[in-house]
mmCIF file of the N, C-alpha and C atoms, coordinates in Angstrom:
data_MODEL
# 
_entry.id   MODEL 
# 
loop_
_atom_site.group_PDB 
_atom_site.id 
_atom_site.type_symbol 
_atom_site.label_atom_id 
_atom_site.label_alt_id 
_atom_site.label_comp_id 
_atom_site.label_asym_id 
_atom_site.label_entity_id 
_atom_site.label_seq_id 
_atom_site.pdbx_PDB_ins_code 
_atom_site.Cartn_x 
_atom_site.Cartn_y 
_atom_site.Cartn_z 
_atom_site.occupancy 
_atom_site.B_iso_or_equiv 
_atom_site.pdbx_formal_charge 
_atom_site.auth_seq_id 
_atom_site.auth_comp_id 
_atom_site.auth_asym_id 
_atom_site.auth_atom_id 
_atom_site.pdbx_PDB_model_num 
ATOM 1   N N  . UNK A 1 1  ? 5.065   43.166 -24.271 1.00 0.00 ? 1  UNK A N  1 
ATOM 2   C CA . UNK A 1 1  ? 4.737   43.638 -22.952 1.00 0.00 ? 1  UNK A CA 1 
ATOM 3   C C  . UNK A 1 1  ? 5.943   43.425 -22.055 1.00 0.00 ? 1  UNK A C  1 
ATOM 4   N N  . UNK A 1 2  ? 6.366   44.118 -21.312 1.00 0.00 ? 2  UNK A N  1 
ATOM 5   C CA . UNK A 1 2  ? 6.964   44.719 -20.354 1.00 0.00 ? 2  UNK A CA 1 
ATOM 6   C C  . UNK A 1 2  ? 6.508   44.062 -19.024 1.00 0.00 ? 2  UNK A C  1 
ATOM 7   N N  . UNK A 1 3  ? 6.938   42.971 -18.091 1.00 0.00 ? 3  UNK A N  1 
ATOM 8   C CA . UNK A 1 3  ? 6.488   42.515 -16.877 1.00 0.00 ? 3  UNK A CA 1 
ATOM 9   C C  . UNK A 1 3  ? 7.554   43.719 -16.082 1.00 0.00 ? 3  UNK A C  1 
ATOM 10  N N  . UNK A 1 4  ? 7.248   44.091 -15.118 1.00 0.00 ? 4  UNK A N  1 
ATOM 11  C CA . UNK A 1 4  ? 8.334   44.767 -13.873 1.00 0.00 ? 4  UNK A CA 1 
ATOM 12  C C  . UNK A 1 4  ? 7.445   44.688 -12.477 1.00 0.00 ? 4  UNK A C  1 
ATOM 13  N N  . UNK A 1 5  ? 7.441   43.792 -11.777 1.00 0.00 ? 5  UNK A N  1 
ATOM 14  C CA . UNK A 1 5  ? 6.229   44.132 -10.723 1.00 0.00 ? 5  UNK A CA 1 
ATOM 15  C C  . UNK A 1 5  ? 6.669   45.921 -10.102 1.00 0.00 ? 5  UNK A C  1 
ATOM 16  N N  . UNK A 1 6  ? 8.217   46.592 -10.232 1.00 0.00 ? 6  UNK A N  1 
ATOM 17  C CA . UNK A 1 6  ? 8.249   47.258 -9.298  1.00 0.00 ? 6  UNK A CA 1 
ATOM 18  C C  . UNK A 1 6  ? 7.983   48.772 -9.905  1.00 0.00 ? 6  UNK A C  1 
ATOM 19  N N  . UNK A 1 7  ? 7.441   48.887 -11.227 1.00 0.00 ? 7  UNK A N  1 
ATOM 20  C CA . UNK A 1 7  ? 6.975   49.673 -11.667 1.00 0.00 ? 7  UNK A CA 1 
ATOM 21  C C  . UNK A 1 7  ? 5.110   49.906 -11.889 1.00 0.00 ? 7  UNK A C  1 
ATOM 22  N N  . UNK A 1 8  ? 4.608   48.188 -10.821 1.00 0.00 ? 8  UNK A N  1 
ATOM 23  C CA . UNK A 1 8  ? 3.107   47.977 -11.113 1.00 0.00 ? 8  UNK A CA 1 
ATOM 24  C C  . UNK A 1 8  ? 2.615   49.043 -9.681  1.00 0.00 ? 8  UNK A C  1 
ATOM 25  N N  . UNK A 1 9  ? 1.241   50.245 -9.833  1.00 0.00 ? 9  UNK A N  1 
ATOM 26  C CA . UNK A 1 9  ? 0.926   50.763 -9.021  1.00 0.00 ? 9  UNK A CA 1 
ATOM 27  C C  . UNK A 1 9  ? 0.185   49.838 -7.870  1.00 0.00 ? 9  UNK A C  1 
ATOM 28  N N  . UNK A 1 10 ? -0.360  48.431 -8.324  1.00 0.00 ? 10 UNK A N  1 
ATOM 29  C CA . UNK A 1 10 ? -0.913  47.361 -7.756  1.00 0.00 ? 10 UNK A CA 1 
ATOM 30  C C  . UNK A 1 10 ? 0.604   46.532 -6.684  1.00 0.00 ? 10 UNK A C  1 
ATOM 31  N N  . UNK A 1 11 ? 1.872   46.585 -7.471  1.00 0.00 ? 11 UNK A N  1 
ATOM 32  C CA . UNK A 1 11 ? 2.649   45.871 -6.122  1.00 0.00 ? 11 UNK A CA 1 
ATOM 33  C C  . UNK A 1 11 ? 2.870   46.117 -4.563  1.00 0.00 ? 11 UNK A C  1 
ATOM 34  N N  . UNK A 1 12 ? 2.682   45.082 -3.913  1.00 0.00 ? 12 UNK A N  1 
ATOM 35  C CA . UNK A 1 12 ? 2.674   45.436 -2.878  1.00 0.00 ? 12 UNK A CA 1 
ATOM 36  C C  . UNK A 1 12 ? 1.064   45.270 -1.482  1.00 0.00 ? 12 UNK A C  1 
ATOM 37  N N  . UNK A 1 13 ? -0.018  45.503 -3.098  1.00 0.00 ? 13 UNK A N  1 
ATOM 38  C CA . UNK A 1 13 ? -1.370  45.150 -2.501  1.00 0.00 ? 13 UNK A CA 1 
ATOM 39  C C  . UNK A 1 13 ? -2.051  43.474 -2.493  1.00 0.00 ? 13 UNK A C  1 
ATOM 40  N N  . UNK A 1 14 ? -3.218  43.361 -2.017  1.00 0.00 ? 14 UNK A N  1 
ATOM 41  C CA . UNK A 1 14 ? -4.024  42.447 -2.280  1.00 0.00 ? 14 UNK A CA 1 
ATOM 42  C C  . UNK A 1 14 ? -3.552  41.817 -3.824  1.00 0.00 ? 14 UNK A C  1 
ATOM 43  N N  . UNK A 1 15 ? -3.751  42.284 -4.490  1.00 0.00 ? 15 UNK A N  1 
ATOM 44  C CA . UNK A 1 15 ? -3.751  42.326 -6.015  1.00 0.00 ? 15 UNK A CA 1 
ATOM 45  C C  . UNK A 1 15 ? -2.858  41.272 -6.286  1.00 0.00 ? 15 UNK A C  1 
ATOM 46  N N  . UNK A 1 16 ? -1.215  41.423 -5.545  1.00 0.00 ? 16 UNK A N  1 
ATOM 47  C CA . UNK A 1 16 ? -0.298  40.365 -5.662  1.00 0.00 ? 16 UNK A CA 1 
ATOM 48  C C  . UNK A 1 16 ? -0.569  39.045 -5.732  1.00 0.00 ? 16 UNK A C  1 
ATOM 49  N N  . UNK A 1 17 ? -1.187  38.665 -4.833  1.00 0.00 ? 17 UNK A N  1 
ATOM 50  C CA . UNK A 1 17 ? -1.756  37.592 -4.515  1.00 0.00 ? 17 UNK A CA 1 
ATOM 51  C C  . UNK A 1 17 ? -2.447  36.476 -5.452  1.00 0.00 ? 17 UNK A C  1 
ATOM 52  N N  . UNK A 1 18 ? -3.210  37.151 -6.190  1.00 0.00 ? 18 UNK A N  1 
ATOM 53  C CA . UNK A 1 18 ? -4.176  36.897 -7.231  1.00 0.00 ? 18 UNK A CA 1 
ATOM 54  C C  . UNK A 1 18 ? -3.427  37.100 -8.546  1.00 0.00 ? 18 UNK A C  1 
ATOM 55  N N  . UNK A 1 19 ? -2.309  37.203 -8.900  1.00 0.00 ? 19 UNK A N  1 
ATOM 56  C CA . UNK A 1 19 ? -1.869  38.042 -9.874  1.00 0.00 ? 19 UNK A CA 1 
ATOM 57  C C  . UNK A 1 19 ? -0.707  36.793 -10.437 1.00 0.00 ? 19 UNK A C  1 
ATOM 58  N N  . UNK A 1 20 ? -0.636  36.664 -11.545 1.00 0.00 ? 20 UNK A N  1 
ATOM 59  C CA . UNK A 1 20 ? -0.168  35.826 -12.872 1.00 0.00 ? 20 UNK A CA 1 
ATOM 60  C C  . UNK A 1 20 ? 1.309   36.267 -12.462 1.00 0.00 ? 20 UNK A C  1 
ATOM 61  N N  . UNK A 1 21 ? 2.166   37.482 -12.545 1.00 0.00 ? 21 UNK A N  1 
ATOM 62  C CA . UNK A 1 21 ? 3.338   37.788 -13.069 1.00 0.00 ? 21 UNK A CA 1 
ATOM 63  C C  . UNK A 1 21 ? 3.779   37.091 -11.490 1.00 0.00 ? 21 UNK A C  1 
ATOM 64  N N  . UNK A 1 22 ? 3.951   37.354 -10.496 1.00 0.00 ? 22 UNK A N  1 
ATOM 65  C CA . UNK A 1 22 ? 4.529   37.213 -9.456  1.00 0.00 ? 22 UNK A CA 1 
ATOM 66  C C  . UNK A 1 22 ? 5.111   35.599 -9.637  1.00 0.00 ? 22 UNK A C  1 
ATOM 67  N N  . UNK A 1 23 ? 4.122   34.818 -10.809 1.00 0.00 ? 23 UNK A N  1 
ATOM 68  C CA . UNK A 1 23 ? 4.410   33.349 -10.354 1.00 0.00 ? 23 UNK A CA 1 
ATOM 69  C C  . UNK A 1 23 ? 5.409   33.822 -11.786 1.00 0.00 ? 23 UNK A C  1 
ATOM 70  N N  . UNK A 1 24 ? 5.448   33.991 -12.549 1.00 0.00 ? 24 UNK A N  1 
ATOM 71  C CA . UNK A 1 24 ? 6.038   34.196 -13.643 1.00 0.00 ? 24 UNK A CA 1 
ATOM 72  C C  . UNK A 1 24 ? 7.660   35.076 -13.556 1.00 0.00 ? 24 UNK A C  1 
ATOM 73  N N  . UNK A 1 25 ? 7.623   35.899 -12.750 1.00 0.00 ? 25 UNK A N  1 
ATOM 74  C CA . UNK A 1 25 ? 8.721   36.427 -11.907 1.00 0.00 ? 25 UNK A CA 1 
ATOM 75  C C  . UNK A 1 25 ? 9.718   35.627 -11.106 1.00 0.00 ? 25 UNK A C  1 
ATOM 76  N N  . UNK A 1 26 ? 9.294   35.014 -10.511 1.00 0.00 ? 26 UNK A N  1 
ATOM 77  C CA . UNK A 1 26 ? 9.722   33.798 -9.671  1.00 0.00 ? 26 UNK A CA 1 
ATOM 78  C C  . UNK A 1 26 ? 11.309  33.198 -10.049 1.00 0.00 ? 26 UNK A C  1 
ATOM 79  N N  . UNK A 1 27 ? 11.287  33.087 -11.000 1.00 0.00 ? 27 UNK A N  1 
ATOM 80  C CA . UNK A 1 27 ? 12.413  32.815 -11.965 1.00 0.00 ? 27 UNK A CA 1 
ATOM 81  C C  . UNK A 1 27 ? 13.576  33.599 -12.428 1.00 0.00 ? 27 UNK A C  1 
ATOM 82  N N  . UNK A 1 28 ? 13.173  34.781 -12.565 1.00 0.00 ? 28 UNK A N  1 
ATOM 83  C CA . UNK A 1 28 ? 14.055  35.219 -13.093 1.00 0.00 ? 28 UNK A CA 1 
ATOM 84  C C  . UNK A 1 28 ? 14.099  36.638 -12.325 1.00 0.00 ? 28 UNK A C  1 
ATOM 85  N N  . UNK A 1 29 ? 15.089  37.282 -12.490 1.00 0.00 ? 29 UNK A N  1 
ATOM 86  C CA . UNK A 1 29 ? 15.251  38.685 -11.701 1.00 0.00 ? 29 UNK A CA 1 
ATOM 87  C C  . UNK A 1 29 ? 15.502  40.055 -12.338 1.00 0.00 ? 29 UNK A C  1 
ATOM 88  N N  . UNK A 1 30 ? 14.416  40.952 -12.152 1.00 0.00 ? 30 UNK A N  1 
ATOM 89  C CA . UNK A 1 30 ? 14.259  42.304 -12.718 1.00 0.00 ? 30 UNK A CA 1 
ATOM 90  C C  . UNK A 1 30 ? 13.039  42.122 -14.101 1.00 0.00 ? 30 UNK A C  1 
ATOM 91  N N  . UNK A 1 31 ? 12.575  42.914 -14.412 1.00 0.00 ? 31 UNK A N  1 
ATOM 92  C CA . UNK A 1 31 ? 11.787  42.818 -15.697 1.00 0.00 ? 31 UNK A CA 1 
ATOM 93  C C  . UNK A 1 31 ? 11.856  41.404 -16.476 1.00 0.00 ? 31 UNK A C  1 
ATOM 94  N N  . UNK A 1 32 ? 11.100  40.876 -17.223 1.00 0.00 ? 32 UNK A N  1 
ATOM 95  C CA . UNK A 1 32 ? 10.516  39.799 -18.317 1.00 0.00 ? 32 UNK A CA 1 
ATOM 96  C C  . UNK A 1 32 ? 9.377   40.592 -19.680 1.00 0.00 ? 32 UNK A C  1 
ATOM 97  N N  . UNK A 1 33 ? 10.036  40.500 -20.658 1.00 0.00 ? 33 UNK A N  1 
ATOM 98  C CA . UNK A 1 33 ? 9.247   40.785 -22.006 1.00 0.00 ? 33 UNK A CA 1 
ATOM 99  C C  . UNK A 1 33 ? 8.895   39.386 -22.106 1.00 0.00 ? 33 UNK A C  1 
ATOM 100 N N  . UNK A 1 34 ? 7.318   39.718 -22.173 1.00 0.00 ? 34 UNK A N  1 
ATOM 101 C CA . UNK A 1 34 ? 7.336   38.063 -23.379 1.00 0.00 ? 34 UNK A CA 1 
ATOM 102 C C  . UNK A 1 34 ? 6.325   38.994 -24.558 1.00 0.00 ? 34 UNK A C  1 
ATOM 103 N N  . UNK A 1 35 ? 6.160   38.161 -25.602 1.00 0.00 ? 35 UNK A N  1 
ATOM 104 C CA . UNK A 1 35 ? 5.549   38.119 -26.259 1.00 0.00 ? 35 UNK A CA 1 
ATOM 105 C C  . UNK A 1 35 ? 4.061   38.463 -26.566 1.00 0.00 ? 35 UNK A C  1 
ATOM 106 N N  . UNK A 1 36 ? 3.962   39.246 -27.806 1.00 0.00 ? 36 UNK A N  1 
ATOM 107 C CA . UNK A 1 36 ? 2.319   39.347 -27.511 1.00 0.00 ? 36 UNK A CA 1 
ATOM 108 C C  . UNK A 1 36 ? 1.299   38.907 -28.089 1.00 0.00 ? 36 UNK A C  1 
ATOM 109 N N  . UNK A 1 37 ? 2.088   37.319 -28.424 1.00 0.00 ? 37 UNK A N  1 
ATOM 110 C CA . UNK A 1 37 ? 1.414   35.794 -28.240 1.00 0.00 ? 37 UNK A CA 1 
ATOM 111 C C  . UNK A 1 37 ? 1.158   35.039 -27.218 1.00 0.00 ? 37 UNK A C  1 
ATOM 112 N N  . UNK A 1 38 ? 2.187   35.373 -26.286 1.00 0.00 ? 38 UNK A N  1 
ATOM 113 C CA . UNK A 1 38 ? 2.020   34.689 -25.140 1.00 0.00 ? 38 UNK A CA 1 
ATOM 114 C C  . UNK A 1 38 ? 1.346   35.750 -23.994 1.00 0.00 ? 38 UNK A C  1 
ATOM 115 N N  . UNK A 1 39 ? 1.385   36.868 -24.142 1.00 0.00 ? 39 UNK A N  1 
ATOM 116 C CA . UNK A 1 39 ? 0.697   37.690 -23.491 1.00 0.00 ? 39 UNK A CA 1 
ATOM 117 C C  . UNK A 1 39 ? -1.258  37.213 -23.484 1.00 0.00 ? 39 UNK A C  1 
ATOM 118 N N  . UNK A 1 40 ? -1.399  37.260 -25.285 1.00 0.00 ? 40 UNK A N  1 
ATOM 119 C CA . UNK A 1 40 ? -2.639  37.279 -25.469 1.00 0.00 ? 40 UNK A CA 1 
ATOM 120 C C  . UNK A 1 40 ? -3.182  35.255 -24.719 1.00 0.00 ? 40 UNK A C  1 
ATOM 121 N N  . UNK A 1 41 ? -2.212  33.777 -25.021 1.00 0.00 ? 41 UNK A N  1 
ATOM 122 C CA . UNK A 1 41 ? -2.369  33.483 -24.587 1.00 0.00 ? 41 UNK A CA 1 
ATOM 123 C C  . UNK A 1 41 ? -2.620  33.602 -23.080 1.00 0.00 ? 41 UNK A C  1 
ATOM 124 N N  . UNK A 1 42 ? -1.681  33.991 -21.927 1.00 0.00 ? 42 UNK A N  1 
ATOM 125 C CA . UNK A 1 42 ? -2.098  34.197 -20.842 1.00 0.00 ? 42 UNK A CA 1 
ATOM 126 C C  . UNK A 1 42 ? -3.352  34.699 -20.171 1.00 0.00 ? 42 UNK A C  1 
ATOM 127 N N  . UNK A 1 43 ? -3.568  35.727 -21.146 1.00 0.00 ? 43 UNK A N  1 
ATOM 128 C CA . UNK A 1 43 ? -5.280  36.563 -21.077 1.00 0.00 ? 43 UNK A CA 1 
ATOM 129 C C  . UNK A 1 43 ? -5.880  35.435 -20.965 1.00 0.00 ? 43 UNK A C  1 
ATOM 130 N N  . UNK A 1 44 ? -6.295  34.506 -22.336 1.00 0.00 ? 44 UNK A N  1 
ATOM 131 C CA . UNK A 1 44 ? -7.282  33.917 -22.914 1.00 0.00 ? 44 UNK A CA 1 
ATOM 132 C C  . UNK A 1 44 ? -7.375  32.795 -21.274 1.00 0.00 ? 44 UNK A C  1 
ATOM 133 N N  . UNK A 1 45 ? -5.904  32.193 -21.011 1.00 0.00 ? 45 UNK A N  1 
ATOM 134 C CA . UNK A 1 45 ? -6.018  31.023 -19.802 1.00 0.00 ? 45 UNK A CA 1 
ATOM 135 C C  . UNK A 1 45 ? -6.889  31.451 -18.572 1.00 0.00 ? 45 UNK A C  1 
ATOM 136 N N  . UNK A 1 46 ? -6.549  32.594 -18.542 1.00 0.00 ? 46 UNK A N  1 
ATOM 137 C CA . UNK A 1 46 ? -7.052  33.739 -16.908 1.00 0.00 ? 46 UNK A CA 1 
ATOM 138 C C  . UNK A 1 46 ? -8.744  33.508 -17.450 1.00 0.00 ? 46 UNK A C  1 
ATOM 139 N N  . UNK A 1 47 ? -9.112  33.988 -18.314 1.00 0.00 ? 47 UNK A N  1 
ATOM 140 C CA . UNK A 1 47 ? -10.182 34.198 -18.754 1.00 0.00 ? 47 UNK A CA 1 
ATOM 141 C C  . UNK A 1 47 ? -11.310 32.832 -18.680 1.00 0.00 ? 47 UNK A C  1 
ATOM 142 N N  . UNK A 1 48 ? -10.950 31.615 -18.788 1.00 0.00 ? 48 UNK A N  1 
ATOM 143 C CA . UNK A 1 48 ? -11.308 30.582 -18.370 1.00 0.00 ? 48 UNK A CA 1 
ATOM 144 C C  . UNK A 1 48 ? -11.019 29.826 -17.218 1.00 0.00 ? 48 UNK A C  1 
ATOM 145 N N  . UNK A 1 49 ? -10.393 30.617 -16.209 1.00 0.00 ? 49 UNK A N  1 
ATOM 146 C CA . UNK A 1 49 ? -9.771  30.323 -15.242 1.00 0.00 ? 49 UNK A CA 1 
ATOM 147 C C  . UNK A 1 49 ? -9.025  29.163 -14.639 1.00 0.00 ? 49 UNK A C  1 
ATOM 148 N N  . UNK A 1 50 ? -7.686  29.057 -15.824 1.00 0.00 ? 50 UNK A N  1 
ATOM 149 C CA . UNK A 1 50 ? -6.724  28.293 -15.430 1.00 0.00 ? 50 UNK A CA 1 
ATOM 150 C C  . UNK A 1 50 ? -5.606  28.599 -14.781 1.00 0.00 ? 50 UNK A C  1 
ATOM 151 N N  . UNK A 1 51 ? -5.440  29.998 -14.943 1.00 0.00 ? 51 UNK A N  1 
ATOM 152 C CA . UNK A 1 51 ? -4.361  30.811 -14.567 1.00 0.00 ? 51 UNK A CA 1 
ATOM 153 C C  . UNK A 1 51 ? -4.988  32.019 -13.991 1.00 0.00 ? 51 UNK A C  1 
ATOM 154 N N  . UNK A 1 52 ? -4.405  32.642 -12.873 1.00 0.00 ? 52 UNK A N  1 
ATOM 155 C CA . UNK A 1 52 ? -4.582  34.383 -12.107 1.00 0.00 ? 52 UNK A CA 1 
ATOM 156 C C  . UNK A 1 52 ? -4.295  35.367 -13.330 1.00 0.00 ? 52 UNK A C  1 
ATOM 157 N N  . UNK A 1 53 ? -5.119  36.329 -12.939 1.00 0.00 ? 53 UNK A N  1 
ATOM 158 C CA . UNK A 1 53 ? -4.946  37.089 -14.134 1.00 0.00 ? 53 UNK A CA 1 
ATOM 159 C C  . UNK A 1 53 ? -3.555  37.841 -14.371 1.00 0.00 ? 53 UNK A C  1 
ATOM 160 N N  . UNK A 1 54 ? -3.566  38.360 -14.864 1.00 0.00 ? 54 UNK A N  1 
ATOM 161 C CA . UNK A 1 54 ? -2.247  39.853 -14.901 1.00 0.00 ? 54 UNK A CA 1 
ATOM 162 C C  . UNK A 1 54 ? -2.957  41.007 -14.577 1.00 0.00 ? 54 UNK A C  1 
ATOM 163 N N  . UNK A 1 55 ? -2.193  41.168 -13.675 1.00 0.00 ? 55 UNK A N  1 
ATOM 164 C CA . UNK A 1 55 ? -2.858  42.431 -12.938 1.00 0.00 ? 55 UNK A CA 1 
ATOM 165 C C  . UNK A 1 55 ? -2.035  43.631 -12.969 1.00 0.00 ? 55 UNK A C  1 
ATOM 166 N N  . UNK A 1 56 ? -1.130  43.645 -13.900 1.00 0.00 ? 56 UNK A N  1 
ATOM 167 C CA . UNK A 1 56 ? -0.171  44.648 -14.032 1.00 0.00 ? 56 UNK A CA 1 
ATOM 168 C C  . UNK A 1 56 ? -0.680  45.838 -14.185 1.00 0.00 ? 56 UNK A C  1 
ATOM 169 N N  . UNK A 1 57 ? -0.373  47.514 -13.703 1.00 0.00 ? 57 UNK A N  1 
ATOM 170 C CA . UNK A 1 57 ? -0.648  48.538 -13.710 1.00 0.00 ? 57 UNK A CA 1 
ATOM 171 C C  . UNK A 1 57 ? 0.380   49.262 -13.872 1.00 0.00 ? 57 UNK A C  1 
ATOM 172 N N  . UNK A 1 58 ? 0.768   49.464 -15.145 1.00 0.00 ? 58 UNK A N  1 
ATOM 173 C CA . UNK A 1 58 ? 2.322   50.435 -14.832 1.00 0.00 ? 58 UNK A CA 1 
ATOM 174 C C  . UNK A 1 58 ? 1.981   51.903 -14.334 1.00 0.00 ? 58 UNK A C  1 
ATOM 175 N N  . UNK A 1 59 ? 2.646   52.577 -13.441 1.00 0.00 ? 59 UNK A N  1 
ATOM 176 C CA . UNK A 1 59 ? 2.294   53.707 -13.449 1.00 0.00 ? 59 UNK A CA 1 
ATOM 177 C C  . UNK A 1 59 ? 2.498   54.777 -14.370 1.00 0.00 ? 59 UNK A C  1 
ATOM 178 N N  . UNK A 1 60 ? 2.925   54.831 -15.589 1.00 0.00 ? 60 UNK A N  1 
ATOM 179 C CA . UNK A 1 60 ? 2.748   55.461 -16.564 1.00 0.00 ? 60 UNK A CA 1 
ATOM 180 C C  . UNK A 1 60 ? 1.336   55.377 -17.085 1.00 0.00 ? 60 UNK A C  1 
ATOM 181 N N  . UNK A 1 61 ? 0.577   54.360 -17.019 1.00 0.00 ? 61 UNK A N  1 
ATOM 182 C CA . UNK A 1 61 ? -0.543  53.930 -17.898 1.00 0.00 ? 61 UNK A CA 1 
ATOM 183 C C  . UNK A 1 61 ? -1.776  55.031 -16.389 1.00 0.00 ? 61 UNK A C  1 
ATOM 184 N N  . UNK A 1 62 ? -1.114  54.156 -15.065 1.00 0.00 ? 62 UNK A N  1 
ATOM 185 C CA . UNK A 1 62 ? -2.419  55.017 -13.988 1.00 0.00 ? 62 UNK A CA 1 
ATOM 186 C C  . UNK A 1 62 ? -2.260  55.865 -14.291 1.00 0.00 ? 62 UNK A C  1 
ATOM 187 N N  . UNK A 1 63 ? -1.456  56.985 -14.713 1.00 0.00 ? 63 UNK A N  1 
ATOM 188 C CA . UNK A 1 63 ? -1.338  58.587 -14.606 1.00 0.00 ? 63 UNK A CA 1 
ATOM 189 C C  . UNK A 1 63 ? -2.358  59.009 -15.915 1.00 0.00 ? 63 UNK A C  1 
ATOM 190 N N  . UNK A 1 64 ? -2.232  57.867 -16.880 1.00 0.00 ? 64 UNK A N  1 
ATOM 191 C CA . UNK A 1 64 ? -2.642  58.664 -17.933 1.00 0.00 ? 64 UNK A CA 1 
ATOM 192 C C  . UNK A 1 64 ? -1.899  58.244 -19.177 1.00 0.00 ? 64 UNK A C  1 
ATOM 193 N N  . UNK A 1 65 ? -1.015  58.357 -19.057 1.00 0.00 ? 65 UNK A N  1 
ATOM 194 C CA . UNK A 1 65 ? 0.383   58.542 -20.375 1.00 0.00 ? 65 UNK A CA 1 
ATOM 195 C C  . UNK A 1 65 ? 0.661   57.496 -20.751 1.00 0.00 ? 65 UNK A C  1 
ATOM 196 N N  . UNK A 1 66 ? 0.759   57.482 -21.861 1.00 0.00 ? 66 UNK A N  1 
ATOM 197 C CA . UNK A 1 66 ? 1.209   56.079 -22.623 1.00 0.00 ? 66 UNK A CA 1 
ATOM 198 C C  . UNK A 1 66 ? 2.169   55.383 -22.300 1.00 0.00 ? 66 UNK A C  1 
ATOM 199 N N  . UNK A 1 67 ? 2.490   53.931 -22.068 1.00 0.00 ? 67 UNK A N  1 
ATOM 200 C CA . UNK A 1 67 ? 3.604   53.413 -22.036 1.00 0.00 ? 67 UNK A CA 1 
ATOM 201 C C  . UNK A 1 67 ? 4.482   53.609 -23.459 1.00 0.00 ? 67 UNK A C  1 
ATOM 202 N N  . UNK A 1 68 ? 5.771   53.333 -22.881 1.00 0.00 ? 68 UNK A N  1 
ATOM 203 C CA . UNK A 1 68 ? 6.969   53.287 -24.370 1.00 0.00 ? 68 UNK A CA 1 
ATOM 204 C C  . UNK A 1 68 ? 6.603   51.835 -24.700 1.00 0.00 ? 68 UNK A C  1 
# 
């Protein structure tokens, strides 16, 4: 997975706020790949609510079209 907040149709809204990558961003500058071990961990943490979810929306995915 692909982090970019500035490709998420959600940056910029409410959504930020509540949202996993922004703290995960923090660090480093422009896009973050992680893993989709650590992806699926992150889910599972959000999901029991230790962590904000990922609220990522690429706009390729809102339109319809598959991400690369």
């Amino acid at each position: 997975m692909i982090i970019d907040c500035d490709t998420c149709v959600m940056d910029g809204t409410a959504a930020c706020s509540d949202c996993i990558v922004p703290a995960l961003l923090s660090a480093t500058a422009g896009p973050t790949r992680i893993s989709d071990d650590e992806e699926v961990a992150l889910r599972n943490l959000s999901e029991v609510g230790l962590v904000a979810p990922i609220r990522l929306v690429g706009r390729q995915t809102a339109r319809g079209a598959a991400l690369a």
